[in-house]
Each structure stands twice: as structure tokens, then as C-alpha cells.
PQR file with spaces between the fields and no chain letter, atoms N, CA, C, O and H, PARSE charges and radii, in Angstrom:
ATOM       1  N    UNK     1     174.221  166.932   95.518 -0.4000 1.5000
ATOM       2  CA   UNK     1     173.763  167.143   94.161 -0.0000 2.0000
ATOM       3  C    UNK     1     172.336  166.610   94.012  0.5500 1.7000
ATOM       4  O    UNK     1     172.014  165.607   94.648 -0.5500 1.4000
ATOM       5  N    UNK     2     171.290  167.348   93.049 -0.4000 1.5000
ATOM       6  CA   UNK     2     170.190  167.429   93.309 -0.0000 2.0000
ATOM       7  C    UNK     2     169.457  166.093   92.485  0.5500 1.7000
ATOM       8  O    UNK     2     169.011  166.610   91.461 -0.5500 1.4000
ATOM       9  H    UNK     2     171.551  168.163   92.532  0.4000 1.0000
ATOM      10  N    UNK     3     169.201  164.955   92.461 -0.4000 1.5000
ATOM      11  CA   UNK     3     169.141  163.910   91.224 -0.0000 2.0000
ATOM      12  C    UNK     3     167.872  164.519   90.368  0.5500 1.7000
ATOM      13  O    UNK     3     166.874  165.142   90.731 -0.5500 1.4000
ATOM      14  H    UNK     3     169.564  164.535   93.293  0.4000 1.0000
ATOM      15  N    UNK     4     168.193  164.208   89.470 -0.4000 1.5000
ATOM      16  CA   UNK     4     166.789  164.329   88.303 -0.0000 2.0000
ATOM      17  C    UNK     4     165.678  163.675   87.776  0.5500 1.7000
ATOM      18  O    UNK     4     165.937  162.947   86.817 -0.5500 1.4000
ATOM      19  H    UNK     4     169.003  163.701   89.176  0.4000 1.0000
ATOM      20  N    UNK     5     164.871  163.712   88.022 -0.4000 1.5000
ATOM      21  CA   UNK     5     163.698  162.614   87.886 -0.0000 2.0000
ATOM      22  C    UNK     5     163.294  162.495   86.795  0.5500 1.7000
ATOM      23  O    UNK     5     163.234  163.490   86.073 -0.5500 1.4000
ATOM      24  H    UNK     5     164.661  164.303   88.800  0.4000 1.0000
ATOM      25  N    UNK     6     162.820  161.024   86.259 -0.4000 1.5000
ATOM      26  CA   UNK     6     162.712  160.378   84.960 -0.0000 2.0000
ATOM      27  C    UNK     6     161.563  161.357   84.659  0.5500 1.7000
ATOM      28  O    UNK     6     160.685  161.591   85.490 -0.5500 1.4000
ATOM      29  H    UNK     6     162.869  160.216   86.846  0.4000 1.0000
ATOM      30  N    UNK     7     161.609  161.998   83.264 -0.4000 1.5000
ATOM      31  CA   UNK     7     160.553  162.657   82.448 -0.0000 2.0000
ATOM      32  C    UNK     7     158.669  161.975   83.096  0.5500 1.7000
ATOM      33  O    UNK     7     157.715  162.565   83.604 -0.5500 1.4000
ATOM      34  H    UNK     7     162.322  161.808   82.589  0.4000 1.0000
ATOM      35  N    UNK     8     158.941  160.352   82.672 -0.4000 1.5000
ATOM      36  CA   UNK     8     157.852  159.313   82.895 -0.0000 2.0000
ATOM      37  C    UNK     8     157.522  159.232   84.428  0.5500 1.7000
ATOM      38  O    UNK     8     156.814  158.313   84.840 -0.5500 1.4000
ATOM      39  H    UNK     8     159.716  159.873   82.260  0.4000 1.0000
ATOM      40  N    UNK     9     157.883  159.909   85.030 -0.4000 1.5000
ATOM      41  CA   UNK     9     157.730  159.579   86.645 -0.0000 2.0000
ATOM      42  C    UNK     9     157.016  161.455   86.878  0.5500 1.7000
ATOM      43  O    UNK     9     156.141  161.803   87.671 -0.5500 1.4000
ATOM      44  H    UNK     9     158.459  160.655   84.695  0.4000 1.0000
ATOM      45  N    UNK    10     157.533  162.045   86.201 -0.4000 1.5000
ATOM      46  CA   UNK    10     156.718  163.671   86.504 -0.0000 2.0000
ATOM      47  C    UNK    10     155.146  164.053   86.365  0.5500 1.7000
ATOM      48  O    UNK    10     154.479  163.886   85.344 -0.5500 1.4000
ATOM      49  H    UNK    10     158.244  161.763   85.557  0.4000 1.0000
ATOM      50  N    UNK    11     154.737  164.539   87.456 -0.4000 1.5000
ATOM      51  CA   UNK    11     153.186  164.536   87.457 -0.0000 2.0000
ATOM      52  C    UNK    11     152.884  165.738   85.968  0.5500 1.7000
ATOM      53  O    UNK    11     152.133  165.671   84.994 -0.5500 1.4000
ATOM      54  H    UNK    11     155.279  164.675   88.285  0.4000 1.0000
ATOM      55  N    UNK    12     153.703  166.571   86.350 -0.4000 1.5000
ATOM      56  CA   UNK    12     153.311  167.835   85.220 -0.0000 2.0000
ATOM      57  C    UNK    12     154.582  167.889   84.406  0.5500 1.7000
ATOM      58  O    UNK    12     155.664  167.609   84.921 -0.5500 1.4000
ATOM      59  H    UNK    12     154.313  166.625   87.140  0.4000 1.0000
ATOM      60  N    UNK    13     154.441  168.309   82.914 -0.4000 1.5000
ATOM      61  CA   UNK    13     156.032  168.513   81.853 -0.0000 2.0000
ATOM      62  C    UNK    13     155.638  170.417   81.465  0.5500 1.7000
ATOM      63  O    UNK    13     154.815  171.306   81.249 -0.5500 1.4000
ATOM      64  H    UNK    13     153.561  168.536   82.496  0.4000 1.0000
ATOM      65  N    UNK    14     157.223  169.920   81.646 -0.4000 1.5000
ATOM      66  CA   UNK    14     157.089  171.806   80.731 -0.0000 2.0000
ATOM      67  C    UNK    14     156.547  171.417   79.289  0.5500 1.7000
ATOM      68  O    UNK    14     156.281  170.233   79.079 -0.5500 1.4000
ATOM      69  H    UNK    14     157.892  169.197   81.821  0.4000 1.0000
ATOM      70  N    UNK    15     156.363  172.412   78.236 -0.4000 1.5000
ATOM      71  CA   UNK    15     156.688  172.153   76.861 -0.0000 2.0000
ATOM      72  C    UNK    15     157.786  171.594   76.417  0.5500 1.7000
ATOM      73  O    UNK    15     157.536  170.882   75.444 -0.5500 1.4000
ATOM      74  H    UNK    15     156.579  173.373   78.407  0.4000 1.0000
ATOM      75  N    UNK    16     158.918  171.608   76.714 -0.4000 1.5000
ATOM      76  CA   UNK    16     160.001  171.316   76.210 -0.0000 2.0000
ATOM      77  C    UNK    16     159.951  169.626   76.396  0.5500 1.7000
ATOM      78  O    UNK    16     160.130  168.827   75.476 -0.5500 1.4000
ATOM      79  H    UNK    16     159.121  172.186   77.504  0.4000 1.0000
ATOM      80  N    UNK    17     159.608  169.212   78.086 -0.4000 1.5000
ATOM      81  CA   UNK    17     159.258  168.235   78.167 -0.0000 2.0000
ATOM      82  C    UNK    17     158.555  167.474   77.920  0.5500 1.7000
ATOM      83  O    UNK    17     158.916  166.299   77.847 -0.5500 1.4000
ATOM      84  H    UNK    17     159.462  169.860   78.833  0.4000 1.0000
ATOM      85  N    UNK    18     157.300  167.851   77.699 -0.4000 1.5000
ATOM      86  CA   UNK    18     156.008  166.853   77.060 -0.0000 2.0000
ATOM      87  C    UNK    18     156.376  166.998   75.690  0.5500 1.7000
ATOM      88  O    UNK    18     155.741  166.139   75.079 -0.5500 1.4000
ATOM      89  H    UNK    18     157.006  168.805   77.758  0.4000 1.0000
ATOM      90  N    UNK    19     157.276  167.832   74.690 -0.4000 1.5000
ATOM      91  CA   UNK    19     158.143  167.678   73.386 -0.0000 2.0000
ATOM      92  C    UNK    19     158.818  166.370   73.200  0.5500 1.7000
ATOM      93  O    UNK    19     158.815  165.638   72.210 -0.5500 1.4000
ATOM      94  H    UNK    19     157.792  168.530   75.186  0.4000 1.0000
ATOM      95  N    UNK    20     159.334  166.240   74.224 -0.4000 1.5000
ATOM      96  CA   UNK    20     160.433  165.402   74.431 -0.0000 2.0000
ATOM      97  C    UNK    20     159.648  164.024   74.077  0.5500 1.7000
ATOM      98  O    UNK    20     159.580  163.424   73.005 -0.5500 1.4000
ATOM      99  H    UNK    20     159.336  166.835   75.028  0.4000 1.0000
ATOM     100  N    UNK    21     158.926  163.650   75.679 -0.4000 1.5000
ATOM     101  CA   UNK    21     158.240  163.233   75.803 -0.0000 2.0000
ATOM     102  C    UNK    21     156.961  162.478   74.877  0.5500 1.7000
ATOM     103  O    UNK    21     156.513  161.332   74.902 -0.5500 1.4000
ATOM     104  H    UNK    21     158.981  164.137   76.550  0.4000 1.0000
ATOM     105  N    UNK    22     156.648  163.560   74.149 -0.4000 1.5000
ATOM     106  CA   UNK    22     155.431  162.817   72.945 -0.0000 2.0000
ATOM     107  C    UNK    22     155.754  162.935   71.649  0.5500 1.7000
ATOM     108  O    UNK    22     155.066  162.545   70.706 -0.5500 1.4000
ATOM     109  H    UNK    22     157.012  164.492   74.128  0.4000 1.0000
ATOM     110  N    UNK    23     157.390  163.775   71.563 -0.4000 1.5000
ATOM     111  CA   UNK    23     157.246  163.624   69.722 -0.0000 2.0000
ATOM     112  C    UNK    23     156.818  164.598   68.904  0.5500 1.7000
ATOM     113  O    UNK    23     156.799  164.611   67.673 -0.5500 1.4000
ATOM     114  H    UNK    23     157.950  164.092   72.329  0.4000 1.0000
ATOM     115  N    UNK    24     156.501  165.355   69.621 -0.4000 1.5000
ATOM     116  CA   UNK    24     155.329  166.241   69.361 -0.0000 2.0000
ATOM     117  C    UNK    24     155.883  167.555   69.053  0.5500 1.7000
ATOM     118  O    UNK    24     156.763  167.565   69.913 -0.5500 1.4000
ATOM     119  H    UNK    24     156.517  165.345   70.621  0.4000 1.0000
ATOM     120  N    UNK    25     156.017  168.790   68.382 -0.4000 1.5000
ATOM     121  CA   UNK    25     157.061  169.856   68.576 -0.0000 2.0000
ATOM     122  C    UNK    25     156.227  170.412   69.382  0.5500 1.7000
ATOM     123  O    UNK    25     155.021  170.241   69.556 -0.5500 1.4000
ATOM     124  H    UNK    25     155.302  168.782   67.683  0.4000 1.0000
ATOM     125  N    UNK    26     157.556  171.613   70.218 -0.4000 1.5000
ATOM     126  CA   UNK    26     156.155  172.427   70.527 -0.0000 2.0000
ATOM     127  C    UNK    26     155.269  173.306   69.736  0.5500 1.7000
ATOM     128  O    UNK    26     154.153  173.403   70.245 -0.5500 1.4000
ATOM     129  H    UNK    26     158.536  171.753   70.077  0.4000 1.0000
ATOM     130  N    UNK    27     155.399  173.839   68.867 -0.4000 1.5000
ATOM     131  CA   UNK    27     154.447  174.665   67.996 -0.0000 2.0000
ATOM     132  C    UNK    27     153.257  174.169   68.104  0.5500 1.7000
ATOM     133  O    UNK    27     152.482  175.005   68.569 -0.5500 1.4000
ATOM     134  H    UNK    27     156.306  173.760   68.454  0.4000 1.0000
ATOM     135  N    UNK    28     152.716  173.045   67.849 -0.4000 1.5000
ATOM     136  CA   UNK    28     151.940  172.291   67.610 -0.0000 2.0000
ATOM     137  C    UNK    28     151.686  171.678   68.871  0.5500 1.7000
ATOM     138  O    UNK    28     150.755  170.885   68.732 -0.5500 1.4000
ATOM     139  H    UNK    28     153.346  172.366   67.471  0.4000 1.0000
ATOM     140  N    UNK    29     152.129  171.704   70.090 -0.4000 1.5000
ATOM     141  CA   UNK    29     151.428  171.487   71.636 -0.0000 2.0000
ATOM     142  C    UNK    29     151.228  173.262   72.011  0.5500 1.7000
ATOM     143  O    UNK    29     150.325  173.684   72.733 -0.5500 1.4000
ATOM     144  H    UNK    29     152.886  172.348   70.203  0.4000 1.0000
ATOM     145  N    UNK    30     151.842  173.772   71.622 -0.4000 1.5000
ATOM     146  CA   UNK    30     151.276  175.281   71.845 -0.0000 2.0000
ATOM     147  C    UNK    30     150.260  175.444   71.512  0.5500 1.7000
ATOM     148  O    UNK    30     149.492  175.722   72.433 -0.5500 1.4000
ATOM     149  H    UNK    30     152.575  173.429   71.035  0.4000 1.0000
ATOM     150  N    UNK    31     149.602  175.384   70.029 -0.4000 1.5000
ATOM     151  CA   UNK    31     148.232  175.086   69.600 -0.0000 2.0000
ATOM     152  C    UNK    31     147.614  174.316   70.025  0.5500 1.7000
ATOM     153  O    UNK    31     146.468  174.743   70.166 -0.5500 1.4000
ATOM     154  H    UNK    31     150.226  175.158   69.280  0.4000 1.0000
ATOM     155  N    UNK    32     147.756  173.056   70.428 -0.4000 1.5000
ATOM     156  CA   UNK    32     146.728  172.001   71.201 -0.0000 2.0000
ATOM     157  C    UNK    32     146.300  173.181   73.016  0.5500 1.7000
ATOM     158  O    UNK    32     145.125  173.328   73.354 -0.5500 1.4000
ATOM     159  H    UNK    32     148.687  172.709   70.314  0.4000 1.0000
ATOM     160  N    UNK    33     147.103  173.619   73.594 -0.4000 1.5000
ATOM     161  CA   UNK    33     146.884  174.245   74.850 -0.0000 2.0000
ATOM     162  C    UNK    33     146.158  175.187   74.633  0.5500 1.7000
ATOM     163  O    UNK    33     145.470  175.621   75.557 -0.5500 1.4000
ATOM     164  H    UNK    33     148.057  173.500   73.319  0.4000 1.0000
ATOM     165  N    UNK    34     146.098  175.844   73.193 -0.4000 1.5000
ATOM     166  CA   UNK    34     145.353  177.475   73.121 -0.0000 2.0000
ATOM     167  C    UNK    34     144.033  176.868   73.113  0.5500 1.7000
ATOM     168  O    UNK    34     143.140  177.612   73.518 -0.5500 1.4000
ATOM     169  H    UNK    34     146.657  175.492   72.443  0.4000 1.0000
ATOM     170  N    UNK    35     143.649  175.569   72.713 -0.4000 1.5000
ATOM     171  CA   UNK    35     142.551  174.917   72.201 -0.0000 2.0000
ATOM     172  C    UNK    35     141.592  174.810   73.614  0.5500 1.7000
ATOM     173  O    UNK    35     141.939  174.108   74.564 -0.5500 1.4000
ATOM     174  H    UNK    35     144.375  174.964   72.384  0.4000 1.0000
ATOM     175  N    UNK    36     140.269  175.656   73.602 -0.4000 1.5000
ATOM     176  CA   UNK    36     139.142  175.801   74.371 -0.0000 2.0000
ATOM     177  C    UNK    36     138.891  174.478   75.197  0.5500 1.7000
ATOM     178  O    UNK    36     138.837  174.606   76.420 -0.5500 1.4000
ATOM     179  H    UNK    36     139.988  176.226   72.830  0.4000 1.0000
ATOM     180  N    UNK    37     138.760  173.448   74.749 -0.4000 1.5000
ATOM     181  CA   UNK    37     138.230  172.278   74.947 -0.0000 2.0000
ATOM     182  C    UNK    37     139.447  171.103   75.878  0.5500 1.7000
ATOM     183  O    UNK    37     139.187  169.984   76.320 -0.5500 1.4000
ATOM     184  H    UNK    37     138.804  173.344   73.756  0.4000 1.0000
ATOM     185  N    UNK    38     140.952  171.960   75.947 -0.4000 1.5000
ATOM     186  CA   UNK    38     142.221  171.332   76.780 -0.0000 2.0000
ATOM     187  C    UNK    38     142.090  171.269   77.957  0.5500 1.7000
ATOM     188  O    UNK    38     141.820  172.298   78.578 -0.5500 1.4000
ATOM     189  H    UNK    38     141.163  172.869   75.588  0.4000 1.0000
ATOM     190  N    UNK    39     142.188  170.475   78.383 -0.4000 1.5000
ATOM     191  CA   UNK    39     142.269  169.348   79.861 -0.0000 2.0000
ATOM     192  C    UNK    39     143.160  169.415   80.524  0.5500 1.7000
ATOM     193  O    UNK    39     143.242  169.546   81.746 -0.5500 1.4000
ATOM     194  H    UNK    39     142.407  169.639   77.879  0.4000 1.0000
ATOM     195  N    UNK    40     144.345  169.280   79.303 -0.4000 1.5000
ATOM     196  CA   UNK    40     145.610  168.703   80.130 -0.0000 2.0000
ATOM     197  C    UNK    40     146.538  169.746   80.098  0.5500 1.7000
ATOM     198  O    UNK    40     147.637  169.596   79.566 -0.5500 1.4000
ATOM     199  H    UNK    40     144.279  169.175   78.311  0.4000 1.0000
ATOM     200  N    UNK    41     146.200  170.758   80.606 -0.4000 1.5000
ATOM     201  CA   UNK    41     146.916  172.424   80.674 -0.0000 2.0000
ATOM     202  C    UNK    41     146.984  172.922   81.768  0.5500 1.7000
ATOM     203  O    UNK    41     145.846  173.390   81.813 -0.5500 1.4000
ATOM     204  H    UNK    41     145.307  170.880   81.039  0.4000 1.0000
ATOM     205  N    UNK    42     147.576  173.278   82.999 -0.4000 1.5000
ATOM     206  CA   UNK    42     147.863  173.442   83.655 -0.0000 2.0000
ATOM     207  C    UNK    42     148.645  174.749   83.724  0.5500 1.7000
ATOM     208  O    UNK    42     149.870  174.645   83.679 -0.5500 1.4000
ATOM     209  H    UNK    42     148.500  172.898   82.962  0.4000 1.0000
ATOM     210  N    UNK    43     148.085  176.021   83.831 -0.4000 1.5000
ATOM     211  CA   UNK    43     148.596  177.554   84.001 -0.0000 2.0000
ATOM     212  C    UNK    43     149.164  177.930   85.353  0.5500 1.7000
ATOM     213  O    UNK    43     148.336  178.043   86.257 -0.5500 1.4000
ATOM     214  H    UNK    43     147.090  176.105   83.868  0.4000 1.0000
ATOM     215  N    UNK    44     150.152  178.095   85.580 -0.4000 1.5000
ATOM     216  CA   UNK    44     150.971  178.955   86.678 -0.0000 2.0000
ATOM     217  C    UNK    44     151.203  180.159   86.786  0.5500 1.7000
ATOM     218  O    UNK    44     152.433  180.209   86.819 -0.5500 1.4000
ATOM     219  H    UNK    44     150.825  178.004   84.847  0.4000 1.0000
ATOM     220  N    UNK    45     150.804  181.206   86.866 -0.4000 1.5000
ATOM     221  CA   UNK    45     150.864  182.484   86.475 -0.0000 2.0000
ATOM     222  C    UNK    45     151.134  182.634   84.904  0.5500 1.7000
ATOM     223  O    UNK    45     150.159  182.508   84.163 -0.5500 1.4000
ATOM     224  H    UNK    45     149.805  181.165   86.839  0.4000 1.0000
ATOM     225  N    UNK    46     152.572  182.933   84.264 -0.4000 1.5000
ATOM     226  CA   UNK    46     152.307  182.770   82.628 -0.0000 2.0000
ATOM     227  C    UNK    46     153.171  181.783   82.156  0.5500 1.7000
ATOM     228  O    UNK    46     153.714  181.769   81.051 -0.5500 1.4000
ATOM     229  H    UNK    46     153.364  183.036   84.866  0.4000 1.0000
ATOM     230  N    UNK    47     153.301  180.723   83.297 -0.4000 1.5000
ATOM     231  CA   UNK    47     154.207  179.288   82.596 -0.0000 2.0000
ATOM     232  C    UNK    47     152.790  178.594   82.382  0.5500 1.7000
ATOM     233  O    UNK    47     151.718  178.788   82.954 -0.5500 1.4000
ATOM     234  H    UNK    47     152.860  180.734   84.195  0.4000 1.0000
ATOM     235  N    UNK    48     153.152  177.720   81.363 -0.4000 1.5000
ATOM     236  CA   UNK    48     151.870  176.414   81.354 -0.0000 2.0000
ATOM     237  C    UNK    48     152.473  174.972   81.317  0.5500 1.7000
ATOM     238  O    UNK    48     153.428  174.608   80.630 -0.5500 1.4000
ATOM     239  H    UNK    48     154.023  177.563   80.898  0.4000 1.0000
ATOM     240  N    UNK    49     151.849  174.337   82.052 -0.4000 1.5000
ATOM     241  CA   UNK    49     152.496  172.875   82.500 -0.0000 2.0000
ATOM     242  C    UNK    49     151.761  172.007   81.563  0.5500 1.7000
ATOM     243  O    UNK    49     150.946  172.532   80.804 -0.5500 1.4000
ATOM     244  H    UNK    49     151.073  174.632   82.609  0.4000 1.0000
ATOM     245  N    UNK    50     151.951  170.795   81.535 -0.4000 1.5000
ATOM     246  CA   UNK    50     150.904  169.791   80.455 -0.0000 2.0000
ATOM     247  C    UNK    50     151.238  168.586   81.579  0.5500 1.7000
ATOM     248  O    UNK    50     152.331  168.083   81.835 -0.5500 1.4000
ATOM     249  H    UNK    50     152.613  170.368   82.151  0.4000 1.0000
ATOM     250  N    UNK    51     149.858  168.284   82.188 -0.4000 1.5000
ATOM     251  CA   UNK    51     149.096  167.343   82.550 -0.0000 2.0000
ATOM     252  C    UNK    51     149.716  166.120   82.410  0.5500 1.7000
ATOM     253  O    UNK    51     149.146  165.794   81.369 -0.5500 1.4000
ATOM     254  H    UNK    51     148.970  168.694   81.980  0.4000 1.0000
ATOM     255  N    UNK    52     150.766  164.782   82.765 -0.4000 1.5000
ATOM     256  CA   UNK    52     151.200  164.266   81.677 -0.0000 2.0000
ATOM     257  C    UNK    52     149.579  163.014   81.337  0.5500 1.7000
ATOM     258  O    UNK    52     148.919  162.745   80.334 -0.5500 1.4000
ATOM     259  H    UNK    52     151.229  165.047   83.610  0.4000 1.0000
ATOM     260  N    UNK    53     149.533  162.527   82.956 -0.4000 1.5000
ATOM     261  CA   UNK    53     148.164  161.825   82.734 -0.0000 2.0000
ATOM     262  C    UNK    53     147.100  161.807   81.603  0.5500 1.7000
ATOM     263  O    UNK    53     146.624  161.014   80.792 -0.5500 1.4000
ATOM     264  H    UNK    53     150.069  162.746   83.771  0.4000 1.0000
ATOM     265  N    UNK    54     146.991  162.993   81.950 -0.4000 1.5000
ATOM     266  CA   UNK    54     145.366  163.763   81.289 -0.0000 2.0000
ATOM     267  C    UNK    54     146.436  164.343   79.718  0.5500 1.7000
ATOM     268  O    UNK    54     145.810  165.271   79.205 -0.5500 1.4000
ATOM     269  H    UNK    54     147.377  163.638   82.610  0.4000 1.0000
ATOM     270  N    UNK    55     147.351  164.146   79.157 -0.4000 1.5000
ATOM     271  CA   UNK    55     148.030  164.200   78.087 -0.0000 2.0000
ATOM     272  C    UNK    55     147.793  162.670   77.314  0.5500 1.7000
ATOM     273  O    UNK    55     147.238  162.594   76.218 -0.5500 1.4000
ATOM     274  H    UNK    55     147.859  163.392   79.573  0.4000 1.0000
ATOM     275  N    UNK    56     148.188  161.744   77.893 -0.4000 1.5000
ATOM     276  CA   UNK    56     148.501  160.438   77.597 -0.0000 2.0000
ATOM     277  C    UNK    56     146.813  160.138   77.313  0.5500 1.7000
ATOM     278  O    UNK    56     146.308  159.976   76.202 -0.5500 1.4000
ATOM     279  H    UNK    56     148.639  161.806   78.783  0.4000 1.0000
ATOM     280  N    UNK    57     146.295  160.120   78.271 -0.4000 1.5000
ATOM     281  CA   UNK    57     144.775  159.829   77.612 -0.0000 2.0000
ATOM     282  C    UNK    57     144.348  160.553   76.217  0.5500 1.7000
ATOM     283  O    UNK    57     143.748  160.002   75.294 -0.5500 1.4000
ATOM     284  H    UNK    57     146.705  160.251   79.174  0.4000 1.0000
ATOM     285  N    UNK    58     144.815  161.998   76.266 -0.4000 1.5000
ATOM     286  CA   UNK    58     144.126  162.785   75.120 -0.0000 2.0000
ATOM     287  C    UNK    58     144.657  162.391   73.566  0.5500 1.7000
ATOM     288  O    UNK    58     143.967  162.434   72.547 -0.5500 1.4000
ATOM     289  H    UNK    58     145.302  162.446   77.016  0.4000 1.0000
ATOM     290  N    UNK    59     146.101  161.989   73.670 -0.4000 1.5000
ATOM     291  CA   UNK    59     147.165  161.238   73.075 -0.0000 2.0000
ATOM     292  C    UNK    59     146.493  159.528   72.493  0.5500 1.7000
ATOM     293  O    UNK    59     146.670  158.926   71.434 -0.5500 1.4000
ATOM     294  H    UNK    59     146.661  161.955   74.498  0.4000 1.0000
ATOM     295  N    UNK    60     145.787  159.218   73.588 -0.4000 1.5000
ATOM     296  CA   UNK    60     145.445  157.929   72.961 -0.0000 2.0000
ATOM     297  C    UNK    60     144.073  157.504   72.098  0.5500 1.7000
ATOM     298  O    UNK    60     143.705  156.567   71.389 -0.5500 1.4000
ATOM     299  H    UNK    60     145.643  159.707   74.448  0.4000 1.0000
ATOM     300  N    UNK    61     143.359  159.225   72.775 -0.4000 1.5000
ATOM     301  CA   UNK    61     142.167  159.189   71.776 -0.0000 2.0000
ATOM     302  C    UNK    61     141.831  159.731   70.575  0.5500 1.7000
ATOM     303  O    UNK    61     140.777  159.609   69.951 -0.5500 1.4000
ATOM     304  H    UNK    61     143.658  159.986   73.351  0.4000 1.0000
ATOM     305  N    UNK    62     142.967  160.434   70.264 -0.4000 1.5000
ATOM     306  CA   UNK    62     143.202  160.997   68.858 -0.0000 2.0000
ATOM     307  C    UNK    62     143.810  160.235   67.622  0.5500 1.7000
ATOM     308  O    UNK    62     144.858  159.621   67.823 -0.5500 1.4000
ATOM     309  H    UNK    62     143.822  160.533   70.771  0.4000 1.0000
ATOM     310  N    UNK    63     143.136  160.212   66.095 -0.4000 1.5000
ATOM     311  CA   UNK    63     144.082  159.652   65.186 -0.0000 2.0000
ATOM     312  C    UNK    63     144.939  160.274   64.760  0.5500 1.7000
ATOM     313  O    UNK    63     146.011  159.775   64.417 -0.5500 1.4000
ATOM     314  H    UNK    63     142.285  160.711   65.932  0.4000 1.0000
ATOM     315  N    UNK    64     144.607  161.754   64.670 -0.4000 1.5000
ATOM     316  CA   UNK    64     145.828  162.369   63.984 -0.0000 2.0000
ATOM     317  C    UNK    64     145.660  164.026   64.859  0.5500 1.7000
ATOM     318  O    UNK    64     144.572  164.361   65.326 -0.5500 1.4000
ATOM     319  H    UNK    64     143.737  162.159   64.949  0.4000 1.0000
ATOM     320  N    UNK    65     146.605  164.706   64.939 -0.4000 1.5000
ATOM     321  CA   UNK    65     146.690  166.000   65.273 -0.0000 2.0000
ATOM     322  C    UNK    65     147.124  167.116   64.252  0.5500 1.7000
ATOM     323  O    UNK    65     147.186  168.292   64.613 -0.5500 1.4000
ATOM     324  H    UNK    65     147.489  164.433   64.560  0.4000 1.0000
């Protein structure tokens, strides 16, 4: 059986996960990724991953979203 690795230990989150993860819905990380100026986006053909690193920084320099 395959074990599952802690959310906090994953280099890249789905949406669902960086949801999880930051609190955040996705609607509103969907809009942060469409956003020109995103870092922490990571495209796979038409999945998109979120950065968690380069999330957590962008996360700590913002007051409000």
C-alpha cells in the first residue's frame, strides 16, 4: 500500500491542495494563477500545480487578497 505524504512535505499542491493547505478557496487561487505577475504556478500540460515554496513567500507578503 502506497503511503501518503504530508500536504507540508510536497514540493508542488494541486488546487484542491494548496485550498486545503492555505485557507484559501479555490476560486480565488484560480484568480491569483490567471494573475500575469504569478510565480508560484506551475503548468503541466492543462493541470496547474502551485509552487508551495514560492506560495508561502507570496502568502507572507501580502495583507489582504
Amino acid at each position: 500500500m502506497k503511503e501518503k505524504v504530508p500536504i507540508y512535505q510536497k514540493q508542488n499542491l494541486t488546487l484542491e491542495e494548496a485550498a486545503e493547505y492555505s485557507n484559501i478557496g479555490i476560486n480565488r487561487l484560480t484568480m491569483l494563477i490567471k494573475q500575469p505577475h504569478c510565480n508560484f504556478v506551475l503548468r503541466v500540460g492543462n493541470k496547474r500545480l502551485i509552487k508551495r515554496e514560492l506560495f508561502d513567500k507570496f502568502i507572507e507578503s501580502v495583507d489582504m487578497i
